[in-house]
C-alpha positions in Angstrom: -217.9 -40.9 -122.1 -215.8 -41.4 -123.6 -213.4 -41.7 -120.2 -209.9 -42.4 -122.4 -210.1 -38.7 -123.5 -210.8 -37.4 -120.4 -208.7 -36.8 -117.5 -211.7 -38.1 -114.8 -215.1 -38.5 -116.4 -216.9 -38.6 -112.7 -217.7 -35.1 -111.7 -219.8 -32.4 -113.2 -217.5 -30.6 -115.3 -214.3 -32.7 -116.7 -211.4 -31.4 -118.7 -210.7 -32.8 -121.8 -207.0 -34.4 -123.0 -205.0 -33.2 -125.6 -207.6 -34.2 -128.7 -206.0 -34.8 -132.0 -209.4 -35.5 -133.3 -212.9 -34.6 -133.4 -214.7 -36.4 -130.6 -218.8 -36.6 -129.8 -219.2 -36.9 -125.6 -221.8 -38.4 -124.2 -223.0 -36.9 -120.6 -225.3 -39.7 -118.4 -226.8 -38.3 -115.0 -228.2 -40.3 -112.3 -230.7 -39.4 -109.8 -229.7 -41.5 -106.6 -232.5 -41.2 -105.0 -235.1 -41.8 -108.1 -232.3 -43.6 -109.7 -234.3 -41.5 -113.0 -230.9 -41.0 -115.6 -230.9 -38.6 -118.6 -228.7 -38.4 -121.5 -227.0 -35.7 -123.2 -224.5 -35.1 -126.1 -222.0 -32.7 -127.2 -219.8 -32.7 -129.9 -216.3 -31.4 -129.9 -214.8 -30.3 -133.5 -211.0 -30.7 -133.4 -209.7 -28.1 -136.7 -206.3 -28.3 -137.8 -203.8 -31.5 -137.9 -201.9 -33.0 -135.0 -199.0 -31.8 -134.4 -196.1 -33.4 -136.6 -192.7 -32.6 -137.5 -189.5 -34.5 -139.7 -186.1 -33.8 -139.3 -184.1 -33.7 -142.7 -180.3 -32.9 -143.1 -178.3 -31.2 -146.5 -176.6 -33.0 -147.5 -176.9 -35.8 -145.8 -173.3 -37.1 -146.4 -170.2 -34.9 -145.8 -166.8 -34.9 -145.6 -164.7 -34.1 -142.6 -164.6 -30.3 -142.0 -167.8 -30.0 -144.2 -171.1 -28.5 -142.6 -174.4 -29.7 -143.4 -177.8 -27.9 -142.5 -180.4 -29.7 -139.9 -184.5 -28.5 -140.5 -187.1 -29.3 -138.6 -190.3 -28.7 -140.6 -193.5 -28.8 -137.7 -196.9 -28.5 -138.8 -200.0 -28.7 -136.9 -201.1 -28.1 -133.6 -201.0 -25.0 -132.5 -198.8 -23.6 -134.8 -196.5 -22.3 -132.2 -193.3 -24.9 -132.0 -190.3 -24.5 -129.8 -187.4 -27.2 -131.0 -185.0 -28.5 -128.6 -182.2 -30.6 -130.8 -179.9 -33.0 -129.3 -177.5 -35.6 -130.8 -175.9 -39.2 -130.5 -172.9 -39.2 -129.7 -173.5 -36.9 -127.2 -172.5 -32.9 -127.6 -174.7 -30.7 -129.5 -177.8 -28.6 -128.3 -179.5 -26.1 -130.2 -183.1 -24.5 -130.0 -183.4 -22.8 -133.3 -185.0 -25.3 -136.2 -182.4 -25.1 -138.9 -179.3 -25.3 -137.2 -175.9 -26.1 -139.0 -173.6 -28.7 -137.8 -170.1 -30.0 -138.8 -169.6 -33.2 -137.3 -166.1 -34.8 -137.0 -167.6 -38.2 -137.3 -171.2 -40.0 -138.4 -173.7 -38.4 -136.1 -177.7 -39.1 -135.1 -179.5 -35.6 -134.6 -182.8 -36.0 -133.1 -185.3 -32.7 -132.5 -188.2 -32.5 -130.2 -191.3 -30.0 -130.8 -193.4 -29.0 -128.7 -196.8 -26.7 -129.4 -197.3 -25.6 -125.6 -199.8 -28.7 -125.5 -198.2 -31.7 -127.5 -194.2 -33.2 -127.9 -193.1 -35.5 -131.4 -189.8 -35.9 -132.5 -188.1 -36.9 -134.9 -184.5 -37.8 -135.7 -182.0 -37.8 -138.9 -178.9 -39.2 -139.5 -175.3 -37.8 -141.3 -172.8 -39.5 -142.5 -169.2 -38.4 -142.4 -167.0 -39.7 -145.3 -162.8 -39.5 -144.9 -160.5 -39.3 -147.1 -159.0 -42.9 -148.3 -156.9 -44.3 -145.8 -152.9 -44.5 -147.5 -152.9 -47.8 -149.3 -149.9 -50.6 -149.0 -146.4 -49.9 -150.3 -146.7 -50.4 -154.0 -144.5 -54.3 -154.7 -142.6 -54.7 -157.9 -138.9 -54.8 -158.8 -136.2 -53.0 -156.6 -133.2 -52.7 -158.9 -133.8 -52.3 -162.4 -131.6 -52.2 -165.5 -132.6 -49.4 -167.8 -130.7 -50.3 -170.1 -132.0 -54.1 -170.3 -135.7 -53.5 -169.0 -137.3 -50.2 -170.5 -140.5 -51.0 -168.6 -141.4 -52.2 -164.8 -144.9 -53.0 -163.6 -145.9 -51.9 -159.7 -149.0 -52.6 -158.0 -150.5 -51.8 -154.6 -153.6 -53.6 -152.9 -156.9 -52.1 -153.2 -158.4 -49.7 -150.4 -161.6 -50.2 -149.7 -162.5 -46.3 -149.4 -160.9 -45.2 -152.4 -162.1 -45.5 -155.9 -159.4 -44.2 -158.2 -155.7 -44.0 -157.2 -152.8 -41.3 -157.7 -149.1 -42.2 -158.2 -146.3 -40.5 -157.7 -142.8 -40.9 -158.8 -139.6 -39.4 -157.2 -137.3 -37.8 -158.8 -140.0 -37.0 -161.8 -136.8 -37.5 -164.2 -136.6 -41.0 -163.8 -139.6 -41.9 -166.0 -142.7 -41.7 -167.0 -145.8 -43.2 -165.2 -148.6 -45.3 -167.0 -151.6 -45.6 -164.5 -154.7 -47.9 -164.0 -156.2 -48.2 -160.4 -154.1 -50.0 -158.7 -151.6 -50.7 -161.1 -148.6 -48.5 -162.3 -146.0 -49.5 -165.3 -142.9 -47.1 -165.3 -141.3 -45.8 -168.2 -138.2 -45.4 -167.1 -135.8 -42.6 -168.3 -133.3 -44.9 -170.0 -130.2 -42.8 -169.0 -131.6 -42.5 -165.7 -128.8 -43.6 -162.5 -129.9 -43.1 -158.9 -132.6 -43.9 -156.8 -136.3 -43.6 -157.3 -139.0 -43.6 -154.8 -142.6 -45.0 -156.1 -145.9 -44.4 -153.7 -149.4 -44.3 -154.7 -152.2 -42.6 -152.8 -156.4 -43.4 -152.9 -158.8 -40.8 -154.0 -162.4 -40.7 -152.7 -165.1 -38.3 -152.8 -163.5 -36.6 -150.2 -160.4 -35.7 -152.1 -157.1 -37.4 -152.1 -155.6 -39.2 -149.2 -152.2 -39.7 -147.7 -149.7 -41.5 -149.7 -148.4 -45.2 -149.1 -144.8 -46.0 -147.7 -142.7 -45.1 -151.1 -140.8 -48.1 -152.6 -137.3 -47.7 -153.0 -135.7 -48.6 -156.7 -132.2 -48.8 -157.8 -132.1 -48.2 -161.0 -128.9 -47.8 -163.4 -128.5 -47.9 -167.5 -125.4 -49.6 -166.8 -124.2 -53.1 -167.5 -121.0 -55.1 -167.5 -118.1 -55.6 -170.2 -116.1 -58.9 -169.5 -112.5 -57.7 -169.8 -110.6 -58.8 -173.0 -107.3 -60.6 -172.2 -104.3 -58.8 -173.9 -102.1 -61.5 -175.7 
């Protein structure tokens, strides 16, 4: 006894499970015939830790393209590991501890260890950021008078993945751009005639993203003169 750490406690000499801890075995022997019993004990001293390990990931958050090193840090046991990592989705193997990885998209890594007597695992997760998704076309006036209105206001509506914003003005000479976020007021060239694109872009961690569908503005410094009759 006791019989849960031992693989069969009937017969004269029983082997032992995998301890993790030091155990005291008691040993009770019965005469059939006399039916007499003696008792014995023996103490087994377990040294070291049980086997352990925890899987850690840097960095843990990446962008698309970006690597990030797995580690598997065992301890105890008997201080000879082999790792077998495998992931969620599916697709990755490795049998080294520290691999690197690049994943295209948020991905569970999980590691086994095994000492040649005990398996634990352990499992880490990395996320993969993107860069801001393009946000909508900027709304605001389409044909502007230079002349008459100096100024024009443009916004776009706010992308959840992006936290500042980039516009962009096409051809640069028409004017001038005052940003805020979402928001864009344009200065406009006052001898500026033509056509002017407006689109805007998100910026994330992960740099900036595509731009928006541009906004096309017709703008002109030119305005009417009611003809003078001749008398």
């Amino acid at each position: 006894q006791p019989d849960d750490q031992l693989i069969y406690g009937g017969i004269l000499n029983p082997f032992t499970l995998n301890l993790t801890s030091s155990v005291e075995f008691t040993l009770n022997v019965t005469d059939p015939l006399t039916q007499r019993s003696a008792t014995d004990n023996v103490f087994v001293n377990v040294t070291g830790s049980p086997l352990s390990v925890i899987a850690t990931a840097s960095p843990q958050r990446i962008c698309v393209g970006s690597s990030s090193q797995l580690n598997a840090a065992a301890g105890g046991g008997t201080g000879t590991y082999t790792y077998n990592w495998t992931s969620e989705p599916p697709g990755f193997t490795s049998a080294i501890s520290n691999p690197v990885v690049t994943p295209l998209f948020s991905t569970q890594y999980f590691v086994e260890v095994s000492d040649g007597n005990n398996n634990v695992s352990s499992s880490v997760d990395i996320i993969v950021d993107t860069a801001a998704l393009p946000p909508s076309q900027p709304t605001g006036p389409v044909t502007v008078n230079v002349f008459l209105t100096p100024e024009s206001n443009y916004s776009t509506s706010e992308s959840p993945d992006a936290t500042e914003y980039f516009w962009k003005i096409v051809p640069s000479e028409a004017g001038t751009l005052q940003q805020t976020l979402n928001n864009c007021k344009i200065i406009w060239n006052p001898q500026f005639n033509g056509t002017a694109s407006l689109s805007v872009a998100g910026i994330n961690s992960c740099g900036t993203g595509a731009f928006s569908e541009a906004l096309s503005i017709q703008a002109s410094p030119l305005i009417g003169i009611h003809d003078i009759p001749v008398s």
